[in-house]
N, C-alpha and C positions, 0 to 999 in steps of 0.2 A: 465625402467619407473616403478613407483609405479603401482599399485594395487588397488589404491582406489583416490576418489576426493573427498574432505570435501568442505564442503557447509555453512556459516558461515550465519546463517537465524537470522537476531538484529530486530525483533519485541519492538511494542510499549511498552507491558508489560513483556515480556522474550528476553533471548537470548539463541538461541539456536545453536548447532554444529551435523551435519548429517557427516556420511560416509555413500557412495554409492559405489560399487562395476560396473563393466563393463555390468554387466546386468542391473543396475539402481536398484536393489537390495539395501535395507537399510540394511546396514550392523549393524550401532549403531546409538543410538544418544543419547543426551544428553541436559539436559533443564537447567536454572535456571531466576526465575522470581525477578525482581527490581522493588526498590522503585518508585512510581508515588506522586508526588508532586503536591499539588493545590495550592497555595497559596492566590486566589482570586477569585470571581466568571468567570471563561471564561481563569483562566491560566490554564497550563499544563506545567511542566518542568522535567528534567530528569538531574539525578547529570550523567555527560559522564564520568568520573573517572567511575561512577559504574554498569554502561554499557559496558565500554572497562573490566574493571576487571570479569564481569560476562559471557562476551563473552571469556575472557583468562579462565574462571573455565571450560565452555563445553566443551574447545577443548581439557585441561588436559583428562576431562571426557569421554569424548567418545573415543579418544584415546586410554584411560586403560581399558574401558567396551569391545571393540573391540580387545582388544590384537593386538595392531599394531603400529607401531614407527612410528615417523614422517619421516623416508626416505621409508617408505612405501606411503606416501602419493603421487601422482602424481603432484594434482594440488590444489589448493582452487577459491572458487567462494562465492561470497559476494555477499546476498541480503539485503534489508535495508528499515526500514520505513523511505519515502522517506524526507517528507519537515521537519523533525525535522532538526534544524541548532545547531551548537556548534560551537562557537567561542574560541580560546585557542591561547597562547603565541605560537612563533615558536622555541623560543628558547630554552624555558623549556618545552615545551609541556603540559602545563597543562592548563586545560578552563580558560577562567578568567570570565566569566559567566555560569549561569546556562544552559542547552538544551533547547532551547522552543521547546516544541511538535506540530507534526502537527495540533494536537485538538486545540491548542491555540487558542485566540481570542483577545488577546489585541491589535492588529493591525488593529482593525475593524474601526476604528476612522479615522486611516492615509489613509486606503482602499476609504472612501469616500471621505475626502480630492478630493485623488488623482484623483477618478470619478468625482466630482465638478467640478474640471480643467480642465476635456475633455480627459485624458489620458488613459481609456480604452481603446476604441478603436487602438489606437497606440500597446498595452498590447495583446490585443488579436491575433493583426496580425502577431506580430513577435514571440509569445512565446505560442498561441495557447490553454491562459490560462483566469479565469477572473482575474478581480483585488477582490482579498480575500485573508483576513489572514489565511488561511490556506495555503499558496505559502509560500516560505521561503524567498524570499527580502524584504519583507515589515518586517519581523523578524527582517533581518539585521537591516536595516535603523530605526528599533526601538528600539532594542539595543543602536547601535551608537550614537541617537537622547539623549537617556539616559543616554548615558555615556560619554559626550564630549572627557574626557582622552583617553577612547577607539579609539574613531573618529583619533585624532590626532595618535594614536599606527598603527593605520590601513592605515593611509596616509604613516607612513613612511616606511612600509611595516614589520613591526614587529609581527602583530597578522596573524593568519591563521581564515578562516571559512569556514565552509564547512558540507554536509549534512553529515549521519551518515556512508556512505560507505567512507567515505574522514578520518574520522574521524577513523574509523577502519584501515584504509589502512594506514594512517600514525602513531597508534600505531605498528600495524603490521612490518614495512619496517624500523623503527625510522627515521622515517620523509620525506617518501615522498608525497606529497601535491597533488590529483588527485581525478578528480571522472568521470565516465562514461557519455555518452550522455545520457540517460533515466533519471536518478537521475538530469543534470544538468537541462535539460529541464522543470523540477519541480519549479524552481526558483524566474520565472519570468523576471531572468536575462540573460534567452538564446534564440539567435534568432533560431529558430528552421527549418529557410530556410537556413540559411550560415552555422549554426552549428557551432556557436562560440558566445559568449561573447559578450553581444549588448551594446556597447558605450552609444546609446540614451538612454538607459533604466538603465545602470549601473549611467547616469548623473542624468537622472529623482530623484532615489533613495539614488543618494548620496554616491554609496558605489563606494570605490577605486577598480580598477583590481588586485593592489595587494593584496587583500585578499584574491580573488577566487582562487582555484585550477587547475589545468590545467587539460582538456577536453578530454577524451581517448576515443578508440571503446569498447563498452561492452565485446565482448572478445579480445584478443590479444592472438597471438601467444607468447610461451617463451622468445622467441629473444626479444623481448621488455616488457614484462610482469614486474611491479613490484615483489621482491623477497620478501616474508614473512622469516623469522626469528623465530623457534621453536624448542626448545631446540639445537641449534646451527645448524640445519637443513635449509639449503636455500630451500624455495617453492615456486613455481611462483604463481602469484595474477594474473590467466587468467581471469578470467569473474567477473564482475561488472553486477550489473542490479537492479535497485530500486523492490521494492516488488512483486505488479501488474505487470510492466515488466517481471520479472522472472514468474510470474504464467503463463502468457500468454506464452510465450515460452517452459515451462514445459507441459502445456497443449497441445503442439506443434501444437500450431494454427497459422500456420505459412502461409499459404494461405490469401488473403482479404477476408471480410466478417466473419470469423471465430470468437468466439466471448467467453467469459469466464465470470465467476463470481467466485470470492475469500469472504469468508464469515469470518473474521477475526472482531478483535476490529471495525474496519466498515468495505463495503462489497462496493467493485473494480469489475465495470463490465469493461471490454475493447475488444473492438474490434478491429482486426486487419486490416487496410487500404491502406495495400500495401506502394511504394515507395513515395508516396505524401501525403502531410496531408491533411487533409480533414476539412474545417473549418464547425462548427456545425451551424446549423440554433435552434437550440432548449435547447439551454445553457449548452451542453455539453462540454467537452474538446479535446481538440488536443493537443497529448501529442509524442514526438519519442519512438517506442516501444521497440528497439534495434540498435545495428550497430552491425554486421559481415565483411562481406564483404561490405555493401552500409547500406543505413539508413531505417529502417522501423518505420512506422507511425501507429498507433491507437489512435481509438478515447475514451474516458471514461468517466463513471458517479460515482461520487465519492459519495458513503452513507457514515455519517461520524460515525451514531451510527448503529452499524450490534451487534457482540457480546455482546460487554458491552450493549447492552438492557437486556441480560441473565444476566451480570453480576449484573444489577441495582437487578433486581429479588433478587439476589442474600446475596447482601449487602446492598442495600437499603432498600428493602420490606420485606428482610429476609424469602421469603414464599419457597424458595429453601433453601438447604443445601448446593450444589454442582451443579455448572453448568449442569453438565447431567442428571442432573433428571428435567429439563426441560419439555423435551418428554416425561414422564409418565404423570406426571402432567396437558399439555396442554393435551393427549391423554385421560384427564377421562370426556371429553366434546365432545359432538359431533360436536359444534360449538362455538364461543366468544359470540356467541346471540346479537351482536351486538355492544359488546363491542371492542372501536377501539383504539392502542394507535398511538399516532406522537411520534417516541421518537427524538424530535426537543433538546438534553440536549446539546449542544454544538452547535445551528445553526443545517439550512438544508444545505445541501450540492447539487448536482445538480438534478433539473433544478432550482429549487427556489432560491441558493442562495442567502441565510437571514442568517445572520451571530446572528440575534437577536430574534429568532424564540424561542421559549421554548417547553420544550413537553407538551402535553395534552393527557389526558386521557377520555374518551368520552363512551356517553351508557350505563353508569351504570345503574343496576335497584335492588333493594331489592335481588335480585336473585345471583346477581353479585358473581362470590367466586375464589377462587385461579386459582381453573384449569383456569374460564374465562382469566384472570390477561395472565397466558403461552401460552394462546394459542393467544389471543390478540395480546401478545410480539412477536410471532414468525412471526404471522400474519406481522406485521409490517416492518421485515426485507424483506420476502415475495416479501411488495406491494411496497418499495423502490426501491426493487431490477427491480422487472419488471416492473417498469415506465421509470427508466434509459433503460434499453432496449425496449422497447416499442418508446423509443424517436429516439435510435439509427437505429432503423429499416427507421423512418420516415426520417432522416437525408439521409440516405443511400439507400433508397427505395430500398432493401435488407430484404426480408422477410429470418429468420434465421429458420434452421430447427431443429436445438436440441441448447441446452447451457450446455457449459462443467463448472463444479464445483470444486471447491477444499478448501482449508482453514477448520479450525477445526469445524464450526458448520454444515460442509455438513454433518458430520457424522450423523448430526440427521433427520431421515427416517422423519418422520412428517413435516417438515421446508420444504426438497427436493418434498414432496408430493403436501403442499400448493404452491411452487415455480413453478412445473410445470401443475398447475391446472391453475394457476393465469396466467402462459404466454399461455397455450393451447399449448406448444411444450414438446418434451421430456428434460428430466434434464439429464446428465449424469456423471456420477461422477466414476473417475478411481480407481484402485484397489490399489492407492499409493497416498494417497491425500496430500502428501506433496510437490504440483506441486511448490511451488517460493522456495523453497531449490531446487528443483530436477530442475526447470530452470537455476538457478544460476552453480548448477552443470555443468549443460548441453552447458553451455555457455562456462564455466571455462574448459570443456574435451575438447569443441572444437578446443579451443587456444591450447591448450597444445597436440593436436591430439592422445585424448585418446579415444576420440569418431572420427570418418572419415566423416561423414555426416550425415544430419536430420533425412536420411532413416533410419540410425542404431539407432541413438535415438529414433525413432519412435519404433523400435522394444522390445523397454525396457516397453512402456506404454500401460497396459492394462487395460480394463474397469470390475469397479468390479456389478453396479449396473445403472440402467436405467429405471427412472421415470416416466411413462407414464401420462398424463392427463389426468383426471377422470372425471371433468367437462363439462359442454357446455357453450356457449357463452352468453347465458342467469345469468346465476349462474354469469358468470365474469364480465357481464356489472353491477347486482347488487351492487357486492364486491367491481369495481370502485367507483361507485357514493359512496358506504360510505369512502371511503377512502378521496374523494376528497372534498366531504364534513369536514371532519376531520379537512383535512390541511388549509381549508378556514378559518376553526374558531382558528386556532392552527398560523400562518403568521403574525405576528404584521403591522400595519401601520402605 
């Protein structure tokens, strides 16, 4: 057996390629960042040719930085931003459409529609999701709505669709058509009590079964593993797991109640719920967290703007150079002074689910100046963050005693600091913050039994820093009301 598991991590803005060694050790890794497409206010699209090709440059890449052939490889493990969809011929393989991105919004129109009609509820019970265009069926059926040709290619089972780990897996294998239970469960199109493919729901939206992919365990053993193809090298495709999935499982919050936060392009809290799902009373989600041996459930609050609020700083307001100097910047203030933003730039995401929401910027006063602007901005990912948990407590009547962190803006001390002021628990963020590669791994060693059990994964994960709460409860009950205040003026009606 190889040596090493690569972890194939296809981010909204990058795609990246990890080796980890049997210690969970990063051995290399390797980045490259792609084209983001707007075409109109509320789209987001992604050319998948240059996605699949930039995900094929990491793996050259980290391979040759590592000094290690691909029959050193043991296994691979694919994580994935989840509800982006890509449509493609089967025969040629090539899209015949653009990616619509999770961010998207053009499907905001069909979403109400379909709640007009009385169809949520139906939506929520079987798929444990709301009706919003951010789910990937209402993509489909928006697509197909627009492309009648398409509609008829896809009855006769000619095109393929499928989220980005489908779409990877079938450049990978040249052509086999499959995606995991966590990614499918994203869809809208998966019952998530029979774990299979819901008739009703696939009628409702109009989309054929021959389009979709066929439904696997997040990991698999080799004996059924699809075989990746690398420089003539066969490698099994053990572990599957949509993003937040793999974090949670890298986090190895593998117990009920355990509970995470990913602070990427937006910020994935999830909770883990054991073998039942758990339906939300507070506009959460019910999402499958994995399949191993049996199916696990958590529940999750999706922020849809988390990093790209650095980014806007960034390239919008231009008051940054570089995402990382953030944190100096918010740090030459002692406070925002009251300055609050909504970053509403794409819709709220849970619990308000407002697909039509904008951001606002709020409290300005003559005084107002850059640091205010960073540290506002961080503020913001902060008080997103801990409302979705704050909700999930109240669902679960499960008071949490620390939140495990990961994704790239944990790295910045200031963010972690207000994060665990604002919930009054400890933050704790490990010495490998590449938790959804290193879940994805951990999924992919298990199939391919490079890893023996959780225990030994557990022994790879160690903690590098732990945030204490500095606050009191007075300071928090303030910080709420402006927050909430905020979002009242910031909600369209």
């Amino acid at each position: 057996m190889g040596s090493y598991v690569l972890a194939l991590d296809q981010g909204t803005t990058s795609s990246r390629s990890i080796l980890f060694d049997r210690q969970g050790h990063i051995k290399a890794v390797a980045q490259q960042e792609f084209t983001q497409h707007f075409p109109q206010d509320g789209w987001v699209e992604h050319d998948a040719l240059e996605i699949w090709q930039s995900q094929q440059s990491t793996m050259s890449q980290v391979l040759k930085k590592a000094n290690v052939e691909p029959s050193d490889v043991a296994s691979i493990g694919i994580t994935n931003q989840r509800e982006t969809i890509v449509l493609w011929d089967k025969a040629s393989g090539q899209p015949v459409t653009p990616a619509i991105v999770w961010q998207d919004r053009r499907s905001a129109a069909l979403c109400e529609e379909l709640k007009a009609r009385g169809h949520e509820p139906l939506f929520a019970e079987r798929t444990g999701l709301r009706l919003d265009p951010y789910f990937s069926g209402t993509k489909i059926k928006w697509l197909l709505d627009r492309h009648p040709q398409l509609r008829d290619r896809a009855f006769k089972g000619e095109l393929a669709a499928g989220t980005i780990d489908s779409w990877l897996v079938y450049c990978l294998t040249n052509g086999v058509h499959i995606t995991d239970v966590s990614n499918a469960s994203r869809t809208l199109l998966f019952n998530i009590h029979t774990a299979q493919w819901d008739k009703d729901l696939l009628s409702l939206l109009d989309v054929p079964p021959a389009l979709l992919p066929a439904v696997v365990p997040s990991s698999q053993p080799t004996a059924t593993a699809p075989m990746a193809v690398i420089d003539g090298v066969r490698i099994p495709i053990n572990g599957i797991a949509g993003d937040q999935q793999a974090a949670l499982f890298g986090q190895q919050c593998f117990k009920p109640g355990m509970a995470k936060n990913t602070y990427g392009t937006g910020c994935f809290l999830l909770m883990n719920t054991g073998d039942k799902p758990y339906a939300s009373q507070t506009g959460l989600l019910t999402t499958v967290a994995w399949q191993t041996q049996s199916l696990s459930y958590a529940l999750e609050g999706s922020v849809f703007s988390g990093g790209s609020v650095v980014q806007w700083l960034r390239d919008g307001l231009q008051i940054i150079d570089k995402a990382s100097a953030v944190e100096a910047l918010a740090s030459s203030v002692s406070d925002s002074e009251g300055v609050t933003l909504v970053p509403a730039f794409t819709g709220l995401g849970a619990p308000y689910w407002d697909p039509y929401a904008r951001a606002q910027l709020s409290g300005l006063t003559r005084n107002t100046g850059r640091g205010h602007l960073a540290r506002a901005a961080l503020e913001s990912i902060a008080f997103q963050s801990a409302e979705v948990l704050k909700l999930m407590e109240r669902d679960t009547q499960v008071t949490l005693s620390e939140l495990r962190v990961d994704g790239g803006a944990c790295a910045n001390n200031l963010l972690m600091q207000i994060q665990a002021d604002l919930l009054g628990v400890p933050v704790v963020r490990p010495a490998v913050i590449e938790s959804t590669a290193f879940g994805a791994a951990a999924l992919a060693g298990l199939g391919a039994q490079f890893w023996n059990s959780s225990a030994e994964l557990s022994s790879c994960v160690s903690i590098e820093r732990v945030f204490e709460p500095q606050q009191n409860d007075d300071w928090r009950e303030r910080q709420w009301d402006r927050w909430h205040d905020a979002i009242r003026r910031c909600v369209l009606k």
